[in-house]
C-alpha positions as CSV (number, residue, x, y, z in Angstrom):
1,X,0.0,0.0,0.0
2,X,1.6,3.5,-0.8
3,X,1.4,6.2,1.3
4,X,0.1,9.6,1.2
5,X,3.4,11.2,0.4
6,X,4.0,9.2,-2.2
7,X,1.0,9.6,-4.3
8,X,0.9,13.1,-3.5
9,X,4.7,13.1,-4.8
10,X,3.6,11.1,-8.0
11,X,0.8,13.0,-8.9
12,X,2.9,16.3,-8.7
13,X,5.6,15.1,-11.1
14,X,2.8,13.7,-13.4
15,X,1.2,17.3,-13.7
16,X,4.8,19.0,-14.2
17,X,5.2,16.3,-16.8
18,X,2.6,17.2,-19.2
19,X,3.1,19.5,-21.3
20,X,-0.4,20.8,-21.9
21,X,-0.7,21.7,-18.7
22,X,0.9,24.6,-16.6
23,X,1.3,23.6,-13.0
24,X,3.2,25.8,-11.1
25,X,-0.4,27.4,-9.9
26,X,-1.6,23.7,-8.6
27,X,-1.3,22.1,-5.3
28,X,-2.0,18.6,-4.4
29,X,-2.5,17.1,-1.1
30,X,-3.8,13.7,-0.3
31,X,-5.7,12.1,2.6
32,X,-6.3,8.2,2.8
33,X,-5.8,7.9,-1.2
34,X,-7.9,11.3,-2.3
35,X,-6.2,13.7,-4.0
36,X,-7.7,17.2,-3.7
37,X,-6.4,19.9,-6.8
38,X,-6.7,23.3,-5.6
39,X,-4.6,26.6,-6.8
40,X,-5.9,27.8,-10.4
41,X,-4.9,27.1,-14.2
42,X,-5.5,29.4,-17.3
43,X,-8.1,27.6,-19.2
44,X,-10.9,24.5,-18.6
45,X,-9.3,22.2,-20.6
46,X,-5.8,22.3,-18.1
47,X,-8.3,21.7,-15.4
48,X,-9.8,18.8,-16.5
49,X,-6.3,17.5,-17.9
50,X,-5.1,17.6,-14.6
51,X,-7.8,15.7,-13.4
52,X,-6.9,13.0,-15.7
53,X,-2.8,13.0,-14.8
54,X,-3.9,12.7,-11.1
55,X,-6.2,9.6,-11.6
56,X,-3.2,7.8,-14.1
57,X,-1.8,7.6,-10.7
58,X,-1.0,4.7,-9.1
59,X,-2.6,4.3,-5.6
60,X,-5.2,7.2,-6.0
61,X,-8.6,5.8,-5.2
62,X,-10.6,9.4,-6.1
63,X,-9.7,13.1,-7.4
64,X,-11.9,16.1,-6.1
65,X,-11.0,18.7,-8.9
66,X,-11.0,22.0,-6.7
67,X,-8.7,23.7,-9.8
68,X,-10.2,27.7,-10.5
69,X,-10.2,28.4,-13.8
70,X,-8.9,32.0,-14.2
71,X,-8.7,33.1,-18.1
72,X,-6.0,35.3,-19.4
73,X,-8.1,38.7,-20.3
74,X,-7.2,37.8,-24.2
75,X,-9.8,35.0,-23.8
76,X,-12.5,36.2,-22.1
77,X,-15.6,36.6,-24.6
78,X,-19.3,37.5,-24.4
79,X,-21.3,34.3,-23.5
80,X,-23.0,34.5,-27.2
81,X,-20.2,34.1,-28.7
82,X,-19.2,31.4,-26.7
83,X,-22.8,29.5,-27.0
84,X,-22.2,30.4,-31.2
85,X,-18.6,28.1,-31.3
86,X,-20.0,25.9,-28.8
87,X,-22.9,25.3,-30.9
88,X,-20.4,25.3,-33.9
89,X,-18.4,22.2,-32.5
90,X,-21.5,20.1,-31.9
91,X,-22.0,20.4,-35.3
92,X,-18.7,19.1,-36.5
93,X,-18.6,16.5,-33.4
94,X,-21.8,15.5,-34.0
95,X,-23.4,16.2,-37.2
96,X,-26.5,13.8,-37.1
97,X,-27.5,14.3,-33.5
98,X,-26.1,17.9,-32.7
99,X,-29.8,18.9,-33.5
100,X,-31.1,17.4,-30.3
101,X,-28.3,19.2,-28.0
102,X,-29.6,23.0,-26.4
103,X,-26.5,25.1,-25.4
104,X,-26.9,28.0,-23.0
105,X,-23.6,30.4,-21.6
106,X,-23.8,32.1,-18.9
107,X,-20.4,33.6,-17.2
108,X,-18.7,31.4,-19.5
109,X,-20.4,28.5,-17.9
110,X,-22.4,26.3,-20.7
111,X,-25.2,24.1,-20.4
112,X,-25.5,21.3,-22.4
113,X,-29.2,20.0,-22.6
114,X,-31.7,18.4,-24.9
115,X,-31.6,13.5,-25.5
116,X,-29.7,11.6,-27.3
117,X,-29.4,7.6,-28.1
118,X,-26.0,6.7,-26.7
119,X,-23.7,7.5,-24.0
120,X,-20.6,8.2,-26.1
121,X,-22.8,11.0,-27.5
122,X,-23.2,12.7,-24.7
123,X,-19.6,12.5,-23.9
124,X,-18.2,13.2,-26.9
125,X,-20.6,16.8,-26.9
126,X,-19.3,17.5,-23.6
127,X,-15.4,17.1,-24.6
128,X,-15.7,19.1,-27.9
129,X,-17.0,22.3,-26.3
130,X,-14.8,22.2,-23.1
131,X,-11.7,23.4,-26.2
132,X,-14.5,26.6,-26.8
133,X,-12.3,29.9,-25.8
134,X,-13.6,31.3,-22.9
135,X,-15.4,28.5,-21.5
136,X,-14.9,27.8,-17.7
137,X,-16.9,24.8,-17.2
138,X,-19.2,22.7,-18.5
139,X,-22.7,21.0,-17.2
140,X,-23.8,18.1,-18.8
141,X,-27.5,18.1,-18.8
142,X,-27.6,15.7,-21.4
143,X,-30.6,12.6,-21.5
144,X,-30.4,9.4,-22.8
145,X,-33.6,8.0,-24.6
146,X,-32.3,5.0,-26.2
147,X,-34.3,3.7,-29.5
148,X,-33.5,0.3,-28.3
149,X,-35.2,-1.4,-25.5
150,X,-32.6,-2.7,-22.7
151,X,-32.6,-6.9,-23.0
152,X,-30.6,-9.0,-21.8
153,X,-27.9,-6.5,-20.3
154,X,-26.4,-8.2,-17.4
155,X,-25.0,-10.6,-19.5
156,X,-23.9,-8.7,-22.2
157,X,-22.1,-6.7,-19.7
158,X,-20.7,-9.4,-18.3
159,X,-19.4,-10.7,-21.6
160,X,-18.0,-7.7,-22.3
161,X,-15.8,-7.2,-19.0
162,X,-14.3,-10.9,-19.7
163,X,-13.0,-9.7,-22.8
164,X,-10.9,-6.7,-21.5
165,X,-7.4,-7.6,-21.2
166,X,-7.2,-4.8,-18.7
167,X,-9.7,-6.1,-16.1
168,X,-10.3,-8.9,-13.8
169,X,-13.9,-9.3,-14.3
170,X,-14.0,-12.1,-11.4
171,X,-13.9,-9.3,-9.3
172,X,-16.7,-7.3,-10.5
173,X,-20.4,-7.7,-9.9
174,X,-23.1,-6.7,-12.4
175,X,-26.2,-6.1,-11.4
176,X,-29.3,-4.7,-13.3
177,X,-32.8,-2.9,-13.1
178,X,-34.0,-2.5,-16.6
179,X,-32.0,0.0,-17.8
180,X,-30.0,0.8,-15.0
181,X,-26.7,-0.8,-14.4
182,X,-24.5,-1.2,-11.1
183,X,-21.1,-2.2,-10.8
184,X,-20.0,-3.3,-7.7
185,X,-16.5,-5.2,-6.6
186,X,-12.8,-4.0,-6.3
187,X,-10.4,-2.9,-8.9
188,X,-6.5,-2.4,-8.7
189,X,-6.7,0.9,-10.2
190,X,-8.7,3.8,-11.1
191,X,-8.2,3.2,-15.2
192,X,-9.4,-0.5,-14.5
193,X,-12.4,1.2,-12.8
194,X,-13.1,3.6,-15.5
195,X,-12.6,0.3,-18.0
196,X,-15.4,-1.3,-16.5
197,X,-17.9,1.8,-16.3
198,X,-16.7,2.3,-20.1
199,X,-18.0,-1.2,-21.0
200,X,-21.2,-1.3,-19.3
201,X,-22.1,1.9,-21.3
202,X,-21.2,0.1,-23.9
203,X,-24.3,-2.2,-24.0
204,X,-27.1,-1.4,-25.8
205,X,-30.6,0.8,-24.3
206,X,-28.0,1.5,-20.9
207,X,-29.5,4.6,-19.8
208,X,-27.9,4.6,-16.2
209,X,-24.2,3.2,-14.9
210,X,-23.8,3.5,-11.3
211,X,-20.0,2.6,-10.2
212,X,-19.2,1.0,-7.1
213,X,-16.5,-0.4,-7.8
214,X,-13.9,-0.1,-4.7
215,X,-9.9,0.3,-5.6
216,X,-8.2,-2.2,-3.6
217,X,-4.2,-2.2,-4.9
């Protein structure tokens, strides 16, 4: 089991690492495996990268993101032109479905609202407007109203987790209520966790993933 010191350590070098990321503004600290960001970085997509570098950690077992975005006065913009790029990259990212997605801006805040059929829709809007200049965070409001009824889920689910070189699916528990799935068991790292909520998302008329999945090193 690591320590504290160490992870908090780790996940310093990994954010002076990346290069897409400045990090002299961020401090770590870490309690029991929980690494809390704080301090601020010049734009939403550092904040969320960070995020990222601090979970490829090994021996984190959560990340609570406490980054401030603070934009350099060059990119700060009126939310309507923010919502108009916003609503621009939907378009490209999603051309057949972007119709369905409402944006609102407010402080350089968007909203993303409105259904769509899959969950990698939904994600994929949400990371092609966090790159919007100007934009400080993002909400995702987005639905999910499959086309396709949920059947036979559990197993699917189950299937799929057996086939992922990067988990041990003897130690995850699926369990389902129509089209609500819940993942419960241990993992030996965050990324095996995320592997598992990634494939039971995967399964078709999934409308809700709840992960429970424990990190046990």
């Amino acid at each position: 089991m690591r320590t504290d010191s160490e992870i908090r350590k780790d996940v310093e070098d990994e954010l002076r690492w990346d290069p897409d990321i400045d990090a002299t503004d961020i401090a770590v600290a870490v309690h029991n495996g929980v690494a809390t960001l704080t301090g601020f970085v010049r734009s939403y997509m550092q904040k969320t990268q960070a995020e990222r570098d601090a979970k490829r950690v090994a021996g984190t077992l959560a990340v609570a993101n406490d980054i401030e975005v603070r934009l350099p006065y060059i990119n700060k913009r009126p939310d309507p032109e923010i919502a108009r790029d916003a609503v621009q990259k939907l378009q490209n990212e999603l051309p057949y479905s972007s119709q369905y997605i409402k944006v609102t801006a407010r402080d350089g805040w968007l909203t993303l609202e409105g259904s769509l059929e899959w969950n990698y829709q939904r994600d994929r809007a949400e990371k092609a407007v966090r790159s919007v200049r100007g934009v400080i965070g993002v909400t995702n409001d987005i639905v999910l109203k499959p086309r396709v009824a949920a059947s036979d889920v559990k197993q699917k689910i189950e299937e799929a987790l057996k086939r992922s070189a990067e988990l041990d699916a003897s130690r995850i528990t699926v369990e389902t209520i129509g089209s609500k799935v819940t993942l419960k068991g241990t993992v030996r790292s965050w990324a095996e966790r995320t592997e598992a909520e990634r494939a039971a998302w995967q399964a078709p008329g999934v409308t809700t993933v709840e992960n429970h999945i424990a990190i046990s090193p």
